[in-house]
C-alpha positions in Angstrom: 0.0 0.0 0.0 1.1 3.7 -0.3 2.3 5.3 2.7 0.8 9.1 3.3 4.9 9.8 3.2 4.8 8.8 -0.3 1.3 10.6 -1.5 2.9 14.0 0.6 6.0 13.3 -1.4 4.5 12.8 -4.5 1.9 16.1 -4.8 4.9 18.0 -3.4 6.7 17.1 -6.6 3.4 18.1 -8.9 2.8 21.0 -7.3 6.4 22.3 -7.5 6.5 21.0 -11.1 3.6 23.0 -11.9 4.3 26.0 -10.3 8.4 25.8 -12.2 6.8 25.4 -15.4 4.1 28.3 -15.0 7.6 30.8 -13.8 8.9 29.3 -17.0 6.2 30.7 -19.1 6.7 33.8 -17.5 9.7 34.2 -17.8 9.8 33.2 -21.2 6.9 36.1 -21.6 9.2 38.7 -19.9 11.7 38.2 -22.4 10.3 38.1 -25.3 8.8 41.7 -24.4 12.6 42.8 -23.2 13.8 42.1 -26.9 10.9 43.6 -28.7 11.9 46.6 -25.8 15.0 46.5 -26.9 14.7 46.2 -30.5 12.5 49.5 -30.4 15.5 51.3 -28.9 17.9 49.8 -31.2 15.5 51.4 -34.0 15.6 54.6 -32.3 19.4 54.9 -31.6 20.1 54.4 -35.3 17.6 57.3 -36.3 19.6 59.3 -33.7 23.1 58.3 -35.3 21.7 59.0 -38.7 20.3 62.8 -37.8 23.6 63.6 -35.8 25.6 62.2 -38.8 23.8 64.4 -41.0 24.4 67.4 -38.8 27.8 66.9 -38.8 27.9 66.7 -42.5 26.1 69.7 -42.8 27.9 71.6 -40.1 31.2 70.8 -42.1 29.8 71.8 -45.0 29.1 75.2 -43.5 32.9 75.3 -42.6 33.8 74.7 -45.8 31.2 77.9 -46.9 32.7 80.0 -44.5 36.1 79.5 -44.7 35.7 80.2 -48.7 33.4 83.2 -48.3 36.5 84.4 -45.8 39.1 83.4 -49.0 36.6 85.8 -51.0 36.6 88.3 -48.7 40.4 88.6 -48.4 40.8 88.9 -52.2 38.6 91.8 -52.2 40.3 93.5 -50.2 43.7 92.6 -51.9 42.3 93.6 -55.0 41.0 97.1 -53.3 43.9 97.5 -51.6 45.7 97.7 -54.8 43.5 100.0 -56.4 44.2 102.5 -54.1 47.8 102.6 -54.2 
């Protein structure tokens, strides 16, 4: 016959199988949200590297403008400078 030591036994098993397999599920759940989390902020961190890229381009390119408006200016003035002497 089955001692009550056995039956205690065995639905302690069940019970703790039942309840590791639920926090499995769980768990499993959890993650999956963390990496759809996740892959929202990767989406977003490339946009920002894209616009700061492109604001880097464009602030060189207005170096580039200013420094050549600055050559333009100088010859001016050479050539004015020139014209009254």
């Amino acid at each position: 016959m089955i001692d009550p030591i056995q039956i205690l036994l065995f639905s302690v098993v069940v019970i703790l199988t039942v309840l590791i397999v639920i926090l499995g599920w769980q768990l499993l759940k959890t993650l999956i949200e963390v990496n759809k989390i996740l892959t929202k902020v990767n989406g977003l961190l490339e946009g920002a590297a894209s616009i700061s890229g492109k604001l880097g381009t464009s602030v060189k390119d207005l170096t580039g403008f200013a420094h050549g408006l600055k050559t333009v200016l100088n010859f001016l003035k050479v050539i004015k400078g020139e014209g009254k002497s």
